[in-house]
N, CA, C and O of each residue as an XYZ file, in Angstrom:
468
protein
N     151.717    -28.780   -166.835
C     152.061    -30.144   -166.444
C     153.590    -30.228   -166.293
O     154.403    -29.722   -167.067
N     153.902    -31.035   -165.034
C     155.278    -31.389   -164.895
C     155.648    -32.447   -164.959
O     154.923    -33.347   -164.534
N     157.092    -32.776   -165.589
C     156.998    -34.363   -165.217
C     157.886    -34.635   -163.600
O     158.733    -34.082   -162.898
N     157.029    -35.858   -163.621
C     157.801    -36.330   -162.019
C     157.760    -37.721   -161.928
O     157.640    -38.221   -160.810
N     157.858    -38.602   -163.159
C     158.342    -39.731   -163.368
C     159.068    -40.162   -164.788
O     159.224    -39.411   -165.750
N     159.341    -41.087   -164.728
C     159.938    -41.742   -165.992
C     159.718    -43.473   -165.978
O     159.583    -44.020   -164.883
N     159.697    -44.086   -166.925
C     159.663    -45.889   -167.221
C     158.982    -45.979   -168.089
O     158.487    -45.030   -168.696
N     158.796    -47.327   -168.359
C     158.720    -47.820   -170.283
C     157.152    -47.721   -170.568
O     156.325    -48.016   -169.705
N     156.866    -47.353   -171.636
C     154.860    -47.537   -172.219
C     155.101    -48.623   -172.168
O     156.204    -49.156   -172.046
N     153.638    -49.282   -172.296
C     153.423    -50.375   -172.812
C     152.901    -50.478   -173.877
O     152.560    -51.544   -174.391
N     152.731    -49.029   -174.496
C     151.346    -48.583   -175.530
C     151.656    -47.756   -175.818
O     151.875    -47.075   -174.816
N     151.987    -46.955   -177.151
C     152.121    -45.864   -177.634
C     150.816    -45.018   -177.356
O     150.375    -44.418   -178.336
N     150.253    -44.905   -176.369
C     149.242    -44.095   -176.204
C     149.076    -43.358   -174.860
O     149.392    -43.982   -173.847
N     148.575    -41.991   -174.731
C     148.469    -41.550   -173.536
C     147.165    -41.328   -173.157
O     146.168    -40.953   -173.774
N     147.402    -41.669   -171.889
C     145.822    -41.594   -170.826
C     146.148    -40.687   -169.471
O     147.121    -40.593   -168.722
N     144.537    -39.931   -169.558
C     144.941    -38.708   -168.318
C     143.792    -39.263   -167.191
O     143.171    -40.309   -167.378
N     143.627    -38.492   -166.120
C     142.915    -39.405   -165.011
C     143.447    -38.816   -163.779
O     144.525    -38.238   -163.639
N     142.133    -39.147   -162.519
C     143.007    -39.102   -161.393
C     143.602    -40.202   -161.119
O     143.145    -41.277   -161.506
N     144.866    -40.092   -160.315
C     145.650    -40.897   -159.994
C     145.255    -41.249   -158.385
O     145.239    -40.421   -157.474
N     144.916    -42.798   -158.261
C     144.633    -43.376   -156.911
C     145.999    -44.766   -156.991
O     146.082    -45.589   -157.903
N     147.004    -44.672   -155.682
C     147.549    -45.821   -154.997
C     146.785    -46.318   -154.338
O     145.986    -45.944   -153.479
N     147.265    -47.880   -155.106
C     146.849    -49.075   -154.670
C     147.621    -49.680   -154.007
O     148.572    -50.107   -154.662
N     147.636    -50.004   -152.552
C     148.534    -51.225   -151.369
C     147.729    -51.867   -151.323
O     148.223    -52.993   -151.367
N     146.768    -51.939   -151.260
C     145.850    -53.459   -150.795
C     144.555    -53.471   -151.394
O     143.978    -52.594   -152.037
N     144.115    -54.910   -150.986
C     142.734    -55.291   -151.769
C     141.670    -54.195   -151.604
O     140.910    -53.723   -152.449
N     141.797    -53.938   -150.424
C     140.956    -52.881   -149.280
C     140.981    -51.835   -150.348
O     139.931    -52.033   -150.960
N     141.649    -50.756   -150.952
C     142.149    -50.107   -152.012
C     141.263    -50.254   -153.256
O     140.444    -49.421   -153.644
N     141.585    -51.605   -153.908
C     140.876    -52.050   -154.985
C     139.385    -51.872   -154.855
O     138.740    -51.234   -155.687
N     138.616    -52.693   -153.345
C     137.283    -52.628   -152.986
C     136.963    -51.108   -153.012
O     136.260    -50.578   -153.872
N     137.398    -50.640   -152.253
C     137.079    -49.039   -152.038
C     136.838    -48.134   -153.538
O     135.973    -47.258   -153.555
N     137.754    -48.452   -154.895
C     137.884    -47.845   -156.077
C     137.080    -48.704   -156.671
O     136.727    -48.231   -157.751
N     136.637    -49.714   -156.479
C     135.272    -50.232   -157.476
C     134.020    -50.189   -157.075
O     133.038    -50.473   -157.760
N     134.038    -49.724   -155.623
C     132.841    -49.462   -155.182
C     132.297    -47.920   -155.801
O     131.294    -47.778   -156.500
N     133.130    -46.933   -155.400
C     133.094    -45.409   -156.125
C     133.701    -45.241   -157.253
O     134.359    -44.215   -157.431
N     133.603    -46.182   -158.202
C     133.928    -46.392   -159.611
C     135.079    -46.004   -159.854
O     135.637    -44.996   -159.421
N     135.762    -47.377   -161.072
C     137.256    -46.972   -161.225
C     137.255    -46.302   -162.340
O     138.416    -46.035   -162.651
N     136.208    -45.757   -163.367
C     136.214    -45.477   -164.693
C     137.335    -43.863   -164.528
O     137.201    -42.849   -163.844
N     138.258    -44.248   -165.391
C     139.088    -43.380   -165.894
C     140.136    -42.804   -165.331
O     140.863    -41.913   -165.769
N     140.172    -43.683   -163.796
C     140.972    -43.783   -163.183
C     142.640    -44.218   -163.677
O     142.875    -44.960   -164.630
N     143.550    -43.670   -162.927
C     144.597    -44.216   -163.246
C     145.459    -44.439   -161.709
O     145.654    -43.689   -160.752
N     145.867    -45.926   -162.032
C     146.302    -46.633   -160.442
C     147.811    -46.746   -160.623
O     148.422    -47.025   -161.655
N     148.415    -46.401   -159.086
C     149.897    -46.655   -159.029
C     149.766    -47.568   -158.304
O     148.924    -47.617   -157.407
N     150.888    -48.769   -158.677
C     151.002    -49.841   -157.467
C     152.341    -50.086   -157.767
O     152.866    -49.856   -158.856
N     153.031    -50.684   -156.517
C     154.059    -51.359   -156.167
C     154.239    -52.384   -157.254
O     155.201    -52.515   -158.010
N     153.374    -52.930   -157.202
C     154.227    -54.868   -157.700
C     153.292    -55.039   -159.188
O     152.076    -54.856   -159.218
N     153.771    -55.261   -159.882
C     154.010    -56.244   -161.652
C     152.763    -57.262   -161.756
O     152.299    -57.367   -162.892
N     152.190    -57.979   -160.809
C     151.244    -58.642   -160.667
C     149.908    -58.065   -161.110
O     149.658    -56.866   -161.225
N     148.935    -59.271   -161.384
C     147.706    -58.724   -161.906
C     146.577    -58.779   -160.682
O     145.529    -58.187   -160.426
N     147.427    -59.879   -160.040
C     145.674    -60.119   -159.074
C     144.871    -59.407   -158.295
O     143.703    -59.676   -158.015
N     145.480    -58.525   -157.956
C     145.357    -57.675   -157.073
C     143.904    -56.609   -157.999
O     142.866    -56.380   -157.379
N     144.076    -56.139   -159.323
C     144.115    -55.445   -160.081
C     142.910    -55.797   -161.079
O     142.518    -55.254   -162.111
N     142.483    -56.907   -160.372
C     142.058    -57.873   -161.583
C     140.669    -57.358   -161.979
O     140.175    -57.329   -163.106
N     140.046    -56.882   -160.594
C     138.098    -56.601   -160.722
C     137.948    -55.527   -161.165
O     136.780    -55.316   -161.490
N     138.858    -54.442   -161.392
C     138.953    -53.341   -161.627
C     139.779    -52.956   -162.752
O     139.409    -51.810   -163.006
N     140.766    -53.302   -163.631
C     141.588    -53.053   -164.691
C     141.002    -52.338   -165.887
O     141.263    -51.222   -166.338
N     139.849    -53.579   -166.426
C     139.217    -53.205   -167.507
C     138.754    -51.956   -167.365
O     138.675    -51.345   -168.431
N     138.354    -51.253   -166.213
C     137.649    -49.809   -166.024
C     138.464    -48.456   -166.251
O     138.054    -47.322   -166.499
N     140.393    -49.198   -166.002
C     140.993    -48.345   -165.791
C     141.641    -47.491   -167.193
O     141.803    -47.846   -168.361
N     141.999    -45.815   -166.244
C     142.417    -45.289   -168.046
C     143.776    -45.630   -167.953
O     144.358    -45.725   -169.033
N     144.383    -45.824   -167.004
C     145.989    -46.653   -167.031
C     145.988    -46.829   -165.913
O     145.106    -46.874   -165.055
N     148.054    -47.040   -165.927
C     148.282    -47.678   -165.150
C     149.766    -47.610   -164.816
O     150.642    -47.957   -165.609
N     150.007    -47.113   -163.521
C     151.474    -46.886   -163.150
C     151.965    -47.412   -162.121
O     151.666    -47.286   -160.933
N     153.266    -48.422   -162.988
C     153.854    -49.292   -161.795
C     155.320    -49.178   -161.638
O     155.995    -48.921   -162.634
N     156.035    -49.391   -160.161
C     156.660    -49.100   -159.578
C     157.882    -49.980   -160.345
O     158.935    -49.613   -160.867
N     157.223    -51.389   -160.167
C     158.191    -52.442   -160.607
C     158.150    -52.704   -161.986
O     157.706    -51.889   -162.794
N     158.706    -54.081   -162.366
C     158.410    -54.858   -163.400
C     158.943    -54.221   -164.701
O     159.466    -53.115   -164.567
N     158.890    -54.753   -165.944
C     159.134    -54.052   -167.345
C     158.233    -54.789   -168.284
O     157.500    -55.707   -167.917
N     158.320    -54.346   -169.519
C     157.431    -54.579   -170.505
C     156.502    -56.354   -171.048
O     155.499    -56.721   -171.660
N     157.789    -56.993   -170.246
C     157.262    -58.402   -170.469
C     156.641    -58.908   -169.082
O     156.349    -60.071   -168.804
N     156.496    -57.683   -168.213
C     155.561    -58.430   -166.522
C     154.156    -58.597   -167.128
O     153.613    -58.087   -168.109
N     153.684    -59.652   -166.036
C     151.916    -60.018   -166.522
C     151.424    -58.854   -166.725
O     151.165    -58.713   -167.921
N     151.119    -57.747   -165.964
C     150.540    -56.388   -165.422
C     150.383    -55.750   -167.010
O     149.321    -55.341   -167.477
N     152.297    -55.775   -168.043
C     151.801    -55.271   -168.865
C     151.460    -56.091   -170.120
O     151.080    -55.526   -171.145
N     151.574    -57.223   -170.049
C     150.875    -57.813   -171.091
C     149.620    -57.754   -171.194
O     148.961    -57.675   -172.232
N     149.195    -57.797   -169.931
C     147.289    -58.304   -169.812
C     146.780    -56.636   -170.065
O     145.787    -56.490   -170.778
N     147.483    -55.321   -169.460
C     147.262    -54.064   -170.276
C     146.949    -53.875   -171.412
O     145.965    -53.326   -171.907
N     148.113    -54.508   -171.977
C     147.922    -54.485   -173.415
C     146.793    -54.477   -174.198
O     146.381    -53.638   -174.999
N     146.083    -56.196   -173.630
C     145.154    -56.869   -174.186
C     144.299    -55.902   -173.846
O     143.505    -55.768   -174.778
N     143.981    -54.897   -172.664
C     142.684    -54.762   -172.824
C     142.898    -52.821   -173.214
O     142.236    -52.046   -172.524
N     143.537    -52.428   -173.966
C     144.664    -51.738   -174.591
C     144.339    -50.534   -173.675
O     143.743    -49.495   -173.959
N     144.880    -50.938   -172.510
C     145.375    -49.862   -171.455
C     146.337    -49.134   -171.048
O     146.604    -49.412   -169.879
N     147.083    -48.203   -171.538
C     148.412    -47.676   -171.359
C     148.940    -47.773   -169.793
O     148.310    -47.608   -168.748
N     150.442    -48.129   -170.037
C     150.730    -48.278   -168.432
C     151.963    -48.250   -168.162
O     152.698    -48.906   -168.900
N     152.553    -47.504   -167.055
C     153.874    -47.050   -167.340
C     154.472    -47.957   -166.600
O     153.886    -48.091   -165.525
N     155.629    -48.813   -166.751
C     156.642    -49.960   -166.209
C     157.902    -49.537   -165.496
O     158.691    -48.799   -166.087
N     158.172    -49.990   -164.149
C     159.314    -49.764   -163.624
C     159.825    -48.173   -163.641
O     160.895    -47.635   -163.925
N     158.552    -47.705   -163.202
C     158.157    -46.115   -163.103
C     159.591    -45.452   -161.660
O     159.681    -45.827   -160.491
N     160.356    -44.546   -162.313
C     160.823    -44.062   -160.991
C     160.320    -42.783   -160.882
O     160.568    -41.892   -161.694
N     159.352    -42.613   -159.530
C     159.100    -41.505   -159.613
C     159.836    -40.616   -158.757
O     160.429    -40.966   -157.736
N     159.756    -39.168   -159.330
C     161.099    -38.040   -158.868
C     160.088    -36.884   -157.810
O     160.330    -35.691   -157.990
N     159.282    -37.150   -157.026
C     158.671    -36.421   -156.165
C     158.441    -37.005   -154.897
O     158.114    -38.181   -154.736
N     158.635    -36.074   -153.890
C     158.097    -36.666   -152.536
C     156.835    -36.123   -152.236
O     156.377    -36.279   -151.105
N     156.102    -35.397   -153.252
C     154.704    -35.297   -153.027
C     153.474    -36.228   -152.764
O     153.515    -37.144   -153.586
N     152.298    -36.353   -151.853
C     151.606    -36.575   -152.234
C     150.658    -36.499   -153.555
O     150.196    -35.418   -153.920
N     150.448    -37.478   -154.115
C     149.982    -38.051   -155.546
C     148.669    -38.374   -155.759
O     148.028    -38.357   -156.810
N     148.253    -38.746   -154.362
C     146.711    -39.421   -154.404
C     146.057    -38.318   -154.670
O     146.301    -37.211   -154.189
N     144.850    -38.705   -155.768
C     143.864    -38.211   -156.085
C     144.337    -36.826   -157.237
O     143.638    -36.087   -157.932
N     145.164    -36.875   -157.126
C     145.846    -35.709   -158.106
C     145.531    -36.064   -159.604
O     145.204    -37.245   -159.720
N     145.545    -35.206   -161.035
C     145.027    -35.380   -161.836
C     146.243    -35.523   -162.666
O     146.788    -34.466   -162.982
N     146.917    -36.934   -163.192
C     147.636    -37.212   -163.981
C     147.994    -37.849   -165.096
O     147.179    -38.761   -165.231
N     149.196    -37.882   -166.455
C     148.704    -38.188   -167.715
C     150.163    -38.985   -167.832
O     151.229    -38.508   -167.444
N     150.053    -39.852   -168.237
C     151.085    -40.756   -168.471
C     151.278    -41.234   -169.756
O     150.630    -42.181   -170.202
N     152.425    -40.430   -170.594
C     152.518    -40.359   -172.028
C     153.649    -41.077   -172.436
O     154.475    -41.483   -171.619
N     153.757    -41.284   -173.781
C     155.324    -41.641   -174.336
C     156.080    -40.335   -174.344
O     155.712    -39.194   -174.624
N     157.363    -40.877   -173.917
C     158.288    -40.114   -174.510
C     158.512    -39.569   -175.901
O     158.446    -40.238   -176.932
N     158.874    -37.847   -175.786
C     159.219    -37.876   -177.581
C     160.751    -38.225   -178.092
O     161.907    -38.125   -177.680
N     160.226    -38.569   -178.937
C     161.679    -39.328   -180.254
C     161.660    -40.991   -180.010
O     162.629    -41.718   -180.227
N     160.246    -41.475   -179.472
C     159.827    -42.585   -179.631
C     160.163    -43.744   -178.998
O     160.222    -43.496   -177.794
N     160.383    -44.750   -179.191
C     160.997    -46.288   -178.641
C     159.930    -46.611   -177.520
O     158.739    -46.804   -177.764
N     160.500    -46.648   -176.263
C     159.856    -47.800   -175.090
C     159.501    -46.634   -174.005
O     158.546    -46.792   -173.244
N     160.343    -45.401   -173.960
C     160.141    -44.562   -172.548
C     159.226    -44.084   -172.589
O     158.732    -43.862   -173.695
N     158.628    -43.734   -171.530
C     157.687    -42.740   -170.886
C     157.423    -42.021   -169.917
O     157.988    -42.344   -168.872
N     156.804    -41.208   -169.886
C     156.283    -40.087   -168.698
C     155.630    -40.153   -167.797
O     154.799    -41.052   -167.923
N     155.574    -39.674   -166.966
C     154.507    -39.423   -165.050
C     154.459    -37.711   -165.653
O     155.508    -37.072   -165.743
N     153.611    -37.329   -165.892
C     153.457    -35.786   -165.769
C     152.200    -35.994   -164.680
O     151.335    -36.865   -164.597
N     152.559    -34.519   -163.697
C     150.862    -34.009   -162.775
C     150.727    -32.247   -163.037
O     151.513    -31.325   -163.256
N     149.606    -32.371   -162.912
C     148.951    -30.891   -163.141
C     150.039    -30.317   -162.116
O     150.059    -29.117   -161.844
């Protein structure tokens, strides 16, 4: 595993998964139709709505924007979903569908990881 991101947990906990981007509803429909279980979603924006029919299924959650007090990661929280905040990621690879684990940082506090196989 390499890493190829960085931004804050929301959860001292790590979750592994394939990784599917989310741009649109179209996205969301498509991943709850062929099940989101254990999935882990990258999206652009801090918001929940988008996110909403599908969350509870998810094994996290990696976002572009936002930090620890956006809706995205509070409502994570609640449904105690790890999820990485204001993620910069350091690859120009394609990501979709790739198998990735999004951990805390070691020596503790708020940071965290984007590692991919």
């Amino acid at each position: 595993m390499r890493v190829i991101g960085r931004g804050q947990m929301t959860l001292k906990m790590q979750a592994k998964g394939e990784l599917r981007i989310v741009r649109s509803i179209q996205d969301v429909i498509r991943l709850w139709k062929e099940g989101a279980e254990g999935k882990i979603v990258l999206v652009e924006d801090a918001g929940i709505t988008t996110l909403g029919p599908i969350l509870s299924k998810l094994a996290g959650v990696v976002c572009m924007s936002g930090g620890l007090g956006s809706h995205l990661a509070i409502v994570s929280r609640e449904f105690s979903i790890p999820a990485l905040m204001g993620t910069k990621v350091e690859t120009a690879e394609s990501l979709d569908k790739r198998n990735v684990v999004i951990q805390p940082a070691a020596g503790g506090g708020k940071d965290g990881l984007l590692l991919v196989e």
